[in-house]
VODOPA-194028 format. One record per residue: residue in three letters; chain; z, y, x of N, C-alpha, C in turn. Coordinates in Angstrom, 1 decimal. Example, Ala and Ser with C-alpha at 12.3 -4.5 7.8 and 13.67 -1.06 7.14 Angstrom:
<zazas>
type,mol,n_up,n_north,n_east,ca_up,ca_north,ca_east,c_up,c_north,c_east
ALA,A,7.8,-5.7,13.2,7.8,-4.5,12.3,7.8,-3.3,13.2
SER,A,7.1,-2.2,12.8,7.1,-1.1,13.7,7.9,0.0,12.9
</zazas>
This chain:
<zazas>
type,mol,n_up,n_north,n_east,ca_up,ca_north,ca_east,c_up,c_north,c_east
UNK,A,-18.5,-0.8,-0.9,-18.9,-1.6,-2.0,-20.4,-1.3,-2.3
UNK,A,-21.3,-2.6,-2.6,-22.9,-2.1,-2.8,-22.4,-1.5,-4.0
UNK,A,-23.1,-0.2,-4.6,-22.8,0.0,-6.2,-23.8,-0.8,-7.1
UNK,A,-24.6,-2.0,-6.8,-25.2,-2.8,-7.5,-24.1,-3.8,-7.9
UNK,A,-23.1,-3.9,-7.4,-22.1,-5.5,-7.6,-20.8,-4.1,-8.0
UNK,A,-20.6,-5.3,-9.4,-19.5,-4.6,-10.5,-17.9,-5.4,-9.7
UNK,A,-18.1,-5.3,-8.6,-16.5,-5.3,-7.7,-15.6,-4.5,-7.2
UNK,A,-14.6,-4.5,-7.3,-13.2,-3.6,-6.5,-12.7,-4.4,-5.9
UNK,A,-13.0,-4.0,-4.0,-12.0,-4.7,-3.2,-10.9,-3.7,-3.1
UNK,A,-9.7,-4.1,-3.5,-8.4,-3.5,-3.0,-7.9,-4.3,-2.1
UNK,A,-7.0,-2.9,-1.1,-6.0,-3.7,0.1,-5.1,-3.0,-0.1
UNK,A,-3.9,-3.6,0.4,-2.7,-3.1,0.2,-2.1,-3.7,1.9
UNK,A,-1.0,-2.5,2.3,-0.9,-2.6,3.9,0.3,-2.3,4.6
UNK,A,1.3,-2.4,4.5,2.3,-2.0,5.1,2.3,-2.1,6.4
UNK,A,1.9,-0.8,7.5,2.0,-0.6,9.0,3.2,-0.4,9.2
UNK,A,4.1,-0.2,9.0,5.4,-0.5,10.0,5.6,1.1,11.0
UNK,A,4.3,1.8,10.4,5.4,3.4,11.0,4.0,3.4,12.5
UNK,A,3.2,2.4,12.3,2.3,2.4,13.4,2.8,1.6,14.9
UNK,A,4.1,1.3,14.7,4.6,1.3,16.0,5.2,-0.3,15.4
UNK,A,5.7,-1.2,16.6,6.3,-2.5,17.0,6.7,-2.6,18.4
UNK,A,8.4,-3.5,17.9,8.6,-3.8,18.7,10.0,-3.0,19.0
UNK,A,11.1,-3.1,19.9,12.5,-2.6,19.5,12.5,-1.8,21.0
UNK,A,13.2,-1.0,20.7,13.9,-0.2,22.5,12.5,-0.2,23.3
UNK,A,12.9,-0.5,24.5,12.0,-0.3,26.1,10.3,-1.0,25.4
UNK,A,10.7,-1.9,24.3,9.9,-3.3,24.3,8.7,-2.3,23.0
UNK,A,8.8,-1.7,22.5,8.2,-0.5,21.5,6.4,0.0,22.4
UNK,A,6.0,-0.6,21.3,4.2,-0.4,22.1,3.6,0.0,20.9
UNK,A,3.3,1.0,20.5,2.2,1.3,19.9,1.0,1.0,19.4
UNK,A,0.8,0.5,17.9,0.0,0.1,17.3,-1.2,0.4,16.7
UNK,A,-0.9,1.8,16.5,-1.7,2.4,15.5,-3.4,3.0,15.7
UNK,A,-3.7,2.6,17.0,-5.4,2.6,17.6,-5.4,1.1,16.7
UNK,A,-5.0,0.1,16.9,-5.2,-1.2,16.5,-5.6,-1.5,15.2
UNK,A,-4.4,-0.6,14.2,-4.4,-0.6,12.8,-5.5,0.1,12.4
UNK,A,-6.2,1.2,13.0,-7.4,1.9,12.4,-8.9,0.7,12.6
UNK,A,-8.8,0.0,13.6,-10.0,-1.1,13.5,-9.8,-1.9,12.6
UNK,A,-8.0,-2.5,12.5,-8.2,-3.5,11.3,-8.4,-2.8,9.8
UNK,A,-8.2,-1.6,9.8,-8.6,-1.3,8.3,-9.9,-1.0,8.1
UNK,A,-10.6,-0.6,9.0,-12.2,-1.0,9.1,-12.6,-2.2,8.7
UNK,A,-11.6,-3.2,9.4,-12.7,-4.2,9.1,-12.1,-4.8,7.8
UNK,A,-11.0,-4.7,6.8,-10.7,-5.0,5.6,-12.1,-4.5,5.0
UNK,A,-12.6,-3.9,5.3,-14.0,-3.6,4.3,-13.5,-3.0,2.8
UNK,A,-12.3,-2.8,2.6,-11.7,-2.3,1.4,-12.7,-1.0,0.7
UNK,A,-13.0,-1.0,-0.4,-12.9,0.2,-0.9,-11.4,1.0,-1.3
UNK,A,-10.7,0.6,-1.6,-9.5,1.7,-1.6,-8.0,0.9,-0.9
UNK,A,-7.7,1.6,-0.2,-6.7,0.8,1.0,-5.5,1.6,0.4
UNK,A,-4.5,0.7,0.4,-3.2,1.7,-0.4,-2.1,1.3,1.1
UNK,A,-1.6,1.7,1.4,-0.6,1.9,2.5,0.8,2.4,2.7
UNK,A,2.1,1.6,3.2,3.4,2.0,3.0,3.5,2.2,4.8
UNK,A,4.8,2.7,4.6,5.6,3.1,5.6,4.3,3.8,6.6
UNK,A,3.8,4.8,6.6,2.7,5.7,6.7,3.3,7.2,7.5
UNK,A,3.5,6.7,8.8,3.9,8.4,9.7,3.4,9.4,9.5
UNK,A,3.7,10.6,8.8,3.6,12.0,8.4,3.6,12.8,10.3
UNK,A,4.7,12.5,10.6,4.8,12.8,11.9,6.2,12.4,12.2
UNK,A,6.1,12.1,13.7,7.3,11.6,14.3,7.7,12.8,15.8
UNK,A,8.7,13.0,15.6,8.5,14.0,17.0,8.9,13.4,17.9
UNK,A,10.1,12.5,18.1,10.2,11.8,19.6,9.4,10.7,19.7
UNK,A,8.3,10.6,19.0,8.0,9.5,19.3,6.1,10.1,20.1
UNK,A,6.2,10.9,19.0,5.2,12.0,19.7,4.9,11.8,21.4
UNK,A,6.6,12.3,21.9,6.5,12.7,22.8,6.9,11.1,23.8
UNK,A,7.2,10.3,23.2,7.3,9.0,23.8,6.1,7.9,24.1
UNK,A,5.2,8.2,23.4,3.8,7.6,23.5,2.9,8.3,23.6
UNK,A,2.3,8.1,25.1,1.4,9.2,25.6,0.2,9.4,24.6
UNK,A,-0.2,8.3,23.8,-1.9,8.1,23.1,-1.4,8.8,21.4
UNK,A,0.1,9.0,21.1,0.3,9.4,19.9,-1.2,10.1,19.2
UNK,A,-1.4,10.1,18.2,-2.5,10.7,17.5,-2.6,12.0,17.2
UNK,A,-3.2,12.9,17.6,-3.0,14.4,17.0,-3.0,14.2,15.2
UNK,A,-3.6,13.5,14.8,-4.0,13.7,13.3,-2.5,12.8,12.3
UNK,A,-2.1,13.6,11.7,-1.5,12.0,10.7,-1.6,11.1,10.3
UNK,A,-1.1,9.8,10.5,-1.6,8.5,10.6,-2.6,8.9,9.4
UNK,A,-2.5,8.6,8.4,-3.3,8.8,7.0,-4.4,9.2,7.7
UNK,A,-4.9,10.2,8.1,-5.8,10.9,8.5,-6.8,10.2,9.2
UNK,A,-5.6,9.4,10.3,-6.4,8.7,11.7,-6.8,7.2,11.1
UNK,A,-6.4,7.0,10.6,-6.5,5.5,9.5,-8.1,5.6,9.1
UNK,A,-8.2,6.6,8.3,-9.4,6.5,7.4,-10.6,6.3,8.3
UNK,A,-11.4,5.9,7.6,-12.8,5.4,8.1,-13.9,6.2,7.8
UNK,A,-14.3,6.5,8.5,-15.8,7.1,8.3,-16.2,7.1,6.6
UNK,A,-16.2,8.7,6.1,-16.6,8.4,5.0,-15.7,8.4,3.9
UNK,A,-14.1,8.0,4.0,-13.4,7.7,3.1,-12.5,9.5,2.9
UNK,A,-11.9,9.2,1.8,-10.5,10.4,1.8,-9.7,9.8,1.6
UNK,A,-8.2,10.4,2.5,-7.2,9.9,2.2,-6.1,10.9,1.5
UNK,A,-5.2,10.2,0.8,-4.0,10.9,0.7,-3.2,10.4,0.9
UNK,A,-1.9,11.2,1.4,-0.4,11.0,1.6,0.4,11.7,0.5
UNK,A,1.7,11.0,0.5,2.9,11.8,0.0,4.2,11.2,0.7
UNK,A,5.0,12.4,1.1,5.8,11.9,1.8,6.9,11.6,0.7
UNK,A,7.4,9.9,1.1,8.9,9.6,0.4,9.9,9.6,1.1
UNK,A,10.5,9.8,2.5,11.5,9.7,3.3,11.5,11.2,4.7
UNK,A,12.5,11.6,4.7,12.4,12.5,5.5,13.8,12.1,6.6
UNK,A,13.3,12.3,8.0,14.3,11.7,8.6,14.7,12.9,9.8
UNK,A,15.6,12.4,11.0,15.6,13.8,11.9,14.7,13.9,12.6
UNK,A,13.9,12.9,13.0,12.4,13.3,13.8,11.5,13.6,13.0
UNK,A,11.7,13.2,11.7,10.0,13.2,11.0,10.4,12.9,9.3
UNK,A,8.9,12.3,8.9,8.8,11.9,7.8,7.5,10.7,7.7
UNK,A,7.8,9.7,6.6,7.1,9.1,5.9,6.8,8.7,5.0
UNK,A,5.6,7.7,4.4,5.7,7.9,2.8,4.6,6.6,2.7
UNK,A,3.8,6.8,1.4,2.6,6.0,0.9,1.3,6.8,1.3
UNK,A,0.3,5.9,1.6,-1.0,6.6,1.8,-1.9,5.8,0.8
UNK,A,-3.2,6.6,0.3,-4.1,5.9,-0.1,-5.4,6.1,0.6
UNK,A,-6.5,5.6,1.0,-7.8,5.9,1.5,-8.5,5.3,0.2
UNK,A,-9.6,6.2,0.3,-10.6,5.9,-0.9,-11.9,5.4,-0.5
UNK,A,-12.7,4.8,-0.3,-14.4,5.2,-0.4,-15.2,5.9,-1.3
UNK,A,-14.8,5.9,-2.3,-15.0,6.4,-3.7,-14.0,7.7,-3.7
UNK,A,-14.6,8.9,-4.5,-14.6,10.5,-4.8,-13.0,10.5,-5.3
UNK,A,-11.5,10.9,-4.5,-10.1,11.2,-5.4,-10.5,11.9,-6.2
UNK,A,-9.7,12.5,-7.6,-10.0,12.9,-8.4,-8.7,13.9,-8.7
UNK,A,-7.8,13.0,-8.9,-6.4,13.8,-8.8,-5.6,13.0,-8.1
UNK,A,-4.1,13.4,-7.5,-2.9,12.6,-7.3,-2.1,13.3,-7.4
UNK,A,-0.8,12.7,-7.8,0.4,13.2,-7.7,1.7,12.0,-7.3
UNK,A,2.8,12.9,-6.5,3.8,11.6,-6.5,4.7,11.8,-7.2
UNK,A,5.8,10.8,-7.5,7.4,10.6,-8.1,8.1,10.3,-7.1
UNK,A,9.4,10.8,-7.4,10.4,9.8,-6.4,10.8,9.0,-6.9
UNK,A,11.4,7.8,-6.1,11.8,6.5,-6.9,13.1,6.1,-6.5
UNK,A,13.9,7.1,-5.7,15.1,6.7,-4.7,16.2,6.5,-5.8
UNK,A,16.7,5.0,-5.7,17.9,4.8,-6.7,19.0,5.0,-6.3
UNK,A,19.3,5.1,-4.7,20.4,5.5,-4.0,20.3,6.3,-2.8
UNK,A,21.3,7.1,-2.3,21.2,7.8,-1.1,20.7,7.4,0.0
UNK,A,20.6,5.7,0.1,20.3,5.2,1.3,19.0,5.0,1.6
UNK,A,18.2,4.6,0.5,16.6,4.4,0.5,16.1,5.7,-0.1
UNK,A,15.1,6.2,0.6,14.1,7.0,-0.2,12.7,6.3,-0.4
UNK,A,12.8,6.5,-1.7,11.5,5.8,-2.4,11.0,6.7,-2.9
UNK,A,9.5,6.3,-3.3,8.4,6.8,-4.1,7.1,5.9,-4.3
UNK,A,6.3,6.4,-5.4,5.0,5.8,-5.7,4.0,7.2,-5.5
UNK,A,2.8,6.8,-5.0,2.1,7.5,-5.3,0.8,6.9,-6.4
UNK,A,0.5,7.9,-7.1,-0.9,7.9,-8.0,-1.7,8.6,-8.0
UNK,A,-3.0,8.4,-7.6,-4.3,8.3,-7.2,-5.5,8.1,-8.5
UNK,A,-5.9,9.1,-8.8,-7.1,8.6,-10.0,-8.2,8.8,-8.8
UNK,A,-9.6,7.7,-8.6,-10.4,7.7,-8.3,-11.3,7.2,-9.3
UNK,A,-13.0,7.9,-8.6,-13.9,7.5,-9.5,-14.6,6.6,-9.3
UNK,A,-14.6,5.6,-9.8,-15.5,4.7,-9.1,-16.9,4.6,-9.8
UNK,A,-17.7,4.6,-9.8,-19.4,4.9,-10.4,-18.8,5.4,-11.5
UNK,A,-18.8,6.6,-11.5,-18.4,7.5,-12.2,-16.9,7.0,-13.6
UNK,A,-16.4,5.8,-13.2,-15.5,5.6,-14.0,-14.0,5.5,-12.9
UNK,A,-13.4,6.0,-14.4,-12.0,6.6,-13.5,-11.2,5.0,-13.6
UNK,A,-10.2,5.3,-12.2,-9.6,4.2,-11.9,-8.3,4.5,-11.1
UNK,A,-7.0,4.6,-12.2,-6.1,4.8,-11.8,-5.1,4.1,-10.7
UNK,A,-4.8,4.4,-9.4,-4.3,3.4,-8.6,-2.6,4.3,-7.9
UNK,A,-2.0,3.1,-8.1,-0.5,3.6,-8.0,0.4,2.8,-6.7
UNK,A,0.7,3.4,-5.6,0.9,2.5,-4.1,2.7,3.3,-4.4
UNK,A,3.5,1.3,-4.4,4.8,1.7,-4.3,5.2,0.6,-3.0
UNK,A,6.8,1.3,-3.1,7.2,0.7,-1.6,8.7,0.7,-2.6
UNK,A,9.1,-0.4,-3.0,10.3,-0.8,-3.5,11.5,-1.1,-2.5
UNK,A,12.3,-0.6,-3.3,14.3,-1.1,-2.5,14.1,-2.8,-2.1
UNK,A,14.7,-2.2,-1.4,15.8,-4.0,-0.8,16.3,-4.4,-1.6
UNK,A,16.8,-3.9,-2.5,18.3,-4.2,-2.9,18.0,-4.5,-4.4
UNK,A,18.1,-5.8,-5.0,17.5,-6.6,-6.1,17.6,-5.5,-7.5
UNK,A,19.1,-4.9,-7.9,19.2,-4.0,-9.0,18.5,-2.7,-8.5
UNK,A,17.7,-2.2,-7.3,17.1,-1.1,-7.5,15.6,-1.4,-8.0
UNK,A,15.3,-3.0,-7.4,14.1,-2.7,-7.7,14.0,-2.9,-9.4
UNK,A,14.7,-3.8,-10.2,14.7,-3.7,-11.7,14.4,-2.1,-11.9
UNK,A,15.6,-1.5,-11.9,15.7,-0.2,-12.3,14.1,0.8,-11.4
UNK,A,13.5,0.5,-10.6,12.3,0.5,-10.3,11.2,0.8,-10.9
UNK,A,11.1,-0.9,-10.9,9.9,-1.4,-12.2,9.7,-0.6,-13.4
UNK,A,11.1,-0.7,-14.1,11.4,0.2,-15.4,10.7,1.5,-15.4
UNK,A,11.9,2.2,-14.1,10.9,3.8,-13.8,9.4,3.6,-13.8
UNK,A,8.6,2.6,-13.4,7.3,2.4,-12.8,6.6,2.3,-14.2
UNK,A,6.9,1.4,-15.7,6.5,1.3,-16.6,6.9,2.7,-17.6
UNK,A,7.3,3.0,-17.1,7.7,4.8,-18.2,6.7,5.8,-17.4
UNK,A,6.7,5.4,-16.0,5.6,6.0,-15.8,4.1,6.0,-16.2
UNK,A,4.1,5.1,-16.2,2.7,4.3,-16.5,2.4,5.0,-17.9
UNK,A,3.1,4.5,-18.7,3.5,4.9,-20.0,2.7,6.5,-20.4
UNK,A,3.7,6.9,-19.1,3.2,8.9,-19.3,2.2,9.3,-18.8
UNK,A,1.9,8.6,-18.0,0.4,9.3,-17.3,-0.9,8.8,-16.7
UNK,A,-0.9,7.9,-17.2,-2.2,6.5,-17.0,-2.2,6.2,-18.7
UNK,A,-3.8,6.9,-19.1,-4.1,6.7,-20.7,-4.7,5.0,-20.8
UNK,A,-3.4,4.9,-21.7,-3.7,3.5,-22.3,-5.4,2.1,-21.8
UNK,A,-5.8,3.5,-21.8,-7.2,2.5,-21.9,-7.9,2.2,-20.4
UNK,A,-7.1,3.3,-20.0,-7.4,3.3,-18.1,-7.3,2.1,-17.1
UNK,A,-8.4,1.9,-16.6,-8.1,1.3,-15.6,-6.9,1.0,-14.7
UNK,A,-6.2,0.6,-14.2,-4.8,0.5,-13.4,-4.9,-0.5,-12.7
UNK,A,-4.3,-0.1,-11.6,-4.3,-0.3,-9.8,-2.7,-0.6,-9.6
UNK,A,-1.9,-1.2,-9.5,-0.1,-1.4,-9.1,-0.2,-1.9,-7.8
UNK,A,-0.1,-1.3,-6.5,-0.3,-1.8,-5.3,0.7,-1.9,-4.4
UNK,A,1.3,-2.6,-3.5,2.5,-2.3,-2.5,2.9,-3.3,-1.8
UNK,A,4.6,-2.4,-1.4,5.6,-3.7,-0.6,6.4,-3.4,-2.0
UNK,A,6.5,-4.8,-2.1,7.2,-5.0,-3.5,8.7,-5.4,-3.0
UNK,A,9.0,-6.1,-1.7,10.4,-6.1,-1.3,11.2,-7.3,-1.8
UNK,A,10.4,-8.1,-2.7,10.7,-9.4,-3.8,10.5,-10.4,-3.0
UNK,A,11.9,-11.1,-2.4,11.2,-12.9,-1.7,11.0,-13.7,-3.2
UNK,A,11.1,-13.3,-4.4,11.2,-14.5,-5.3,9.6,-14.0,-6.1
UNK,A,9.7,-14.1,-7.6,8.9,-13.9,-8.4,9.2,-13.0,-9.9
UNK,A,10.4,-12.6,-9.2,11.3,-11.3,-10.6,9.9,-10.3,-10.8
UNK,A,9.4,-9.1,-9.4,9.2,-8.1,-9.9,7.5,-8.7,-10.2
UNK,A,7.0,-9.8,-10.3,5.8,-10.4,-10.6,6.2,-10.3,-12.4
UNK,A,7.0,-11.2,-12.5,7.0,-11.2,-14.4,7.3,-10.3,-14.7
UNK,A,8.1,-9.4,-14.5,8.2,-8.2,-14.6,7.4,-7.2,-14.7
UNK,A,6.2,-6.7,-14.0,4.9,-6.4,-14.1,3.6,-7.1,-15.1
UNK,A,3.8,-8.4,-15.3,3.4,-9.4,-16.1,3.8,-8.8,-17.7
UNK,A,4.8,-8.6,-17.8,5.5,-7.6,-18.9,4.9,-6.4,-19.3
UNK,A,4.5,-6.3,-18.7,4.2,-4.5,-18.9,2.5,-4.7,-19.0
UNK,A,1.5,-6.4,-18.9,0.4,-5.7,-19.2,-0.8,-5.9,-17.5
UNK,A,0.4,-6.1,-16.8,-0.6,-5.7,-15.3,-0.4,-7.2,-15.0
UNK,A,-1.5,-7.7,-14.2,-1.9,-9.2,-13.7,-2.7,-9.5,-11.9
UNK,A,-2.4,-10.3,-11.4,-2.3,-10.5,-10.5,-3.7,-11.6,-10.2
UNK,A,-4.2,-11.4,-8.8,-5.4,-12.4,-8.6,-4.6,-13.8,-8.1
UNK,A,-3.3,-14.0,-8.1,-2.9,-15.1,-7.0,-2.3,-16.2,-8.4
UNK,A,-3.0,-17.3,-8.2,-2.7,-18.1,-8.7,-1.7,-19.2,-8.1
UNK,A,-2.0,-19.0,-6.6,-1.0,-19.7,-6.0,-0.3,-18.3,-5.0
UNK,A,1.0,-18.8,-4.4,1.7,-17.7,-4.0,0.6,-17.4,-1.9
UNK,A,0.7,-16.1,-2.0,-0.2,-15.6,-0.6,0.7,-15.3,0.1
UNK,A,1.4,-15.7,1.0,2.4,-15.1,1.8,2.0,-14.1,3.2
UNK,A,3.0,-13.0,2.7,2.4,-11.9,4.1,3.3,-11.2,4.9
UNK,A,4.5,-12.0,5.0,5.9,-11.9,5.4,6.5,-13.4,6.3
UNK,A,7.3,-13.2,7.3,6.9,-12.2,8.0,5.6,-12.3,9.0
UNK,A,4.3,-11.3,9.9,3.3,-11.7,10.0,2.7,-12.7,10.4
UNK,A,3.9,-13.1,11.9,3.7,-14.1,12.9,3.6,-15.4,12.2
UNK,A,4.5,-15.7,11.3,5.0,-17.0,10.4,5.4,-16.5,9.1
UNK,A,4.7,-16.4,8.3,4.6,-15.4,6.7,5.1,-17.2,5.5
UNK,A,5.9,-16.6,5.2,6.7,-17.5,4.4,6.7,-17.0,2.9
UNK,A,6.6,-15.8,2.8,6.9,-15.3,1.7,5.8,-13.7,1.4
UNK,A,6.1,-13.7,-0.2,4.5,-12.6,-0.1,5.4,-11.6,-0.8
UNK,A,5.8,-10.2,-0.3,6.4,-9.1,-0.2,5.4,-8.0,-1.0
UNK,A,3.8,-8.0,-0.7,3.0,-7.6,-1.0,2.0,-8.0,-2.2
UNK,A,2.1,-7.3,-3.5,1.2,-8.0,-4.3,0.3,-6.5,-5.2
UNK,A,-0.9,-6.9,-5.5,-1.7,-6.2,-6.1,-1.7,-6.7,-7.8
UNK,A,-1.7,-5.5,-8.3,-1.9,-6.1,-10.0,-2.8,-5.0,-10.5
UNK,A,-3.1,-5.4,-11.7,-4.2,-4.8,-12.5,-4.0,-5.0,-13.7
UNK,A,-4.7,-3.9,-14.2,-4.9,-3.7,-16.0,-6.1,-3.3,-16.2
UNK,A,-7.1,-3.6,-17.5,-8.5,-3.3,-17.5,-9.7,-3.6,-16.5
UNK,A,-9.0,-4.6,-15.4,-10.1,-5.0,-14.2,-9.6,-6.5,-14.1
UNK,A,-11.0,-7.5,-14.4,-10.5,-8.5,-14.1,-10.5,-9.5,-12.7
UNK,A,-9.3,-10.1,-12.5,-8.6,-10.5,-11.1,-9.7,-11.6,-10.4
UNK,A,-10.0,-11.7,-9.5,-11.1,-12.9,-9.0,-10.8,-13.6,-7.4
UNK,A,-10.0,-12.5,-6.9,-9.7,-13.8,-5.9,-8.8,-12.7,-5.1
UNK,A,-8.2,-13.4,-3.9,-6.8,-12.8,-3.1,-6.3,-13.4,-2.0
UNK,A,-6.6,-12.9,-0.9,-5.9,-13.3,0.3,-5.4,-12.4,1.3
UNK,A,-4.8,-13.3,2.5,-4.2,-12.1,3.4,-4.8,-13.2,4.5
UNK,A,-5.5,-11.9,5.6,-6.2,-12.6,7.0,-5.0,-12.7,7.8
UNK,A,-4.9,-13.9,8.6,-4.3,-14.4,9.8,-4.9,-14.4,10.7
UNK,A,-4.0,-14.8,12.2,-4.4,-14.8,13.3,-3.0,-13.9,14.4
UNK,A,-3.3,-13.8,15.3,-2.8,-13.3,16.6,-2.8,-12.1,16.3
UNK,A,-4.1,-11.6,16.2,-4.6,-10.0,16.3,-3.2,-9.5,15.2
UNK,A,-4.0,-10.0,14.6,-3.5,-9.3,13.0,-1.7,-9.9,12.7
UNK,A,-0.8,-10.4,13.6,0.2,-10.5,13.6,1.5,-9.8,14.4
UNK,A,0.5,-9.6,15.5,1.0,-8.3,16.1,1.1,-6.5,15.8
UNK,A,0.5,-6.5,15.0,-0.1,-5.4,14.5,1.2,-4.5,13.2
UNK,A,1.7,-5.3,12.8,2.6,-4.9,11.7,3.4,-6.2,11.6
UNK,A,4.8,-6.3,11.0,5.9,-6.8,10.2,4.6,-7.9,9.1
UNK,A,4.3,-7.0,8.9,3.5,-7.7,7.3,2.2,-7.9,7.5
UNK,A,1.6,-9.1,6.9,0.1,-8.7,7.0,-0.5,-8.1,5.7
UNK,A,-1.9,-7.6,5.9,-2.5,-7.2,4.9,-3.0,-7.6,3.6
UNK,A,-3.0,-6.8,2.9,-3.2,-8.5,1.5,-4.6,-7.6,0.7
UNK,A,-5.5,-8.4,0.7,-6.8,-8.0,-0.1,-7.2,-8.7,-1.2
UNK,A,-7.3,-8.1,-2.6,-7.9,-8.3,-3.7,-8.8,-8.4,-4.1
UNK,A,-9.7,-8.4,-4.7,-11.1,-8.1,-5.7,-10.9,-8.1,-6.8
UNK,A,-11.9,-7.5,-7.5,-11.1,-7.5,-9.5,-13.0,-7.0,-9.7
UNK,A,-13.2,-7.3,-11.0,-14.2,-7.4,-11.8,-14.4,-6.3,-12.9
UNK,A,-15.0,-5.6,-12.8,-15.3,-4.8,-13.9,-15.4,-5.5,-15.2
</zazas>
């Protein structure tokens, strides 16, 4: 971002673990995904389903990355963080954020409402020209009463540790084919750039927008998600980019 223009591009990104595609048919993505988050031009990239490390998979794909995806993601210049929300028998994964702009603090929650999903958000204060800008990357349940019970957690959180007057970032896979956890966030204060619905589900043929950015104290100015071939192969979901207004 020039620091002469009072802009915040946010992206929000669910990679799918770096990898696509089922059984024999499984091709590795994740050289691919590090150019498309380059060229998002994002200042702060928030990111789900984000490999910590995989061990058979490691040893299944000769180009696997030494670095953790989070790591190998970032771009010249940025920092990233992870926190892991799922731990499985090969590995683990979670949320990532990349910054262009100085982290300041982060910490995560867990969000898991039942044994079967492990969930979490992470929260990220960044500085942006020296003002703080708190940004929060969640990856909600499937399952319609977790994400309520969710949200709730997500607004108590807010509540406790993002001061009133702060800037706020609500970023993710929200997991919603309808428009519940939109008013729902609409409730609490946080607002959206999409006047009309952006769909980024699923990539090839996106019918439905899974992925939404909201904000408090920044105002909303425009929102889309890039199409094409490239960029539908690449992940389940496409990427969804914001801008917001000082």
């Amino acid at each position: 971002m020039n620091p002469s223009q009072d802009t915040l591009r946010i992206a929000t990104y669910n990679i799918h673990k770096g990898v696509q595609g089922l059984g024999p048919r499984q091709r590795l993505e994740i050289h691919n995904l590090g150019h498309a988050v380059e060229q998002l031009d994002a200042d702060i990239v928030c990111l789900q389903e984000v490999r910590k490390l995989h061990r058979r998979q490691a040893r299944q794909f000769r180009h696997w990355p030494d670095l953790p995806q989070a790591e190998y993601l970032a771009p010249e210049g940025y920092e990233s963080v992870y926190r892991t929300n799922a731990v499985t028998r090969h590995g683990e994964h979670g949320n990532a954020l990349l910054s262009r702009w100085p982290v300041v603090t982060h910490q995560h929650e867990d969000m898991s409402d039942h044994r079967f999903e492990q969930r979490g958000l992470l929260h990220v204060e960044v500085a942006v020209q020296g003002r703080a800008v708190h940004v929060i990357v969640v990856h909600l349940g499937l399952i319609p009463a977790s994400r309520v019970r969710q949200v709730a957690q997500l607004r108590r959180y807010i509540e406790r540790e993002v001061p009133q007057a702060a800037a706020l970032v609500v970023a993710g896979d929200f997991n919603d084919w309808g428009t519940r956890s939109q008013h729902a966030m609409n409730a609490i204060g946080l607002s959206s750039s999409d006047t009309e619905r952006c769909p980024t589900y699923p990539s090839r043929l996106p019918i439905v927008q899974l992925d939404q950015i909201f904000a408090r104290g920044l105002k909303p100015l425009n929102l889309h998600a890039p199409r094409g071939k490239i960029w539908a192969q690449m992940s389940d979901h496409l990427p969804l980019i914001a801008e917001f207004g000082f």
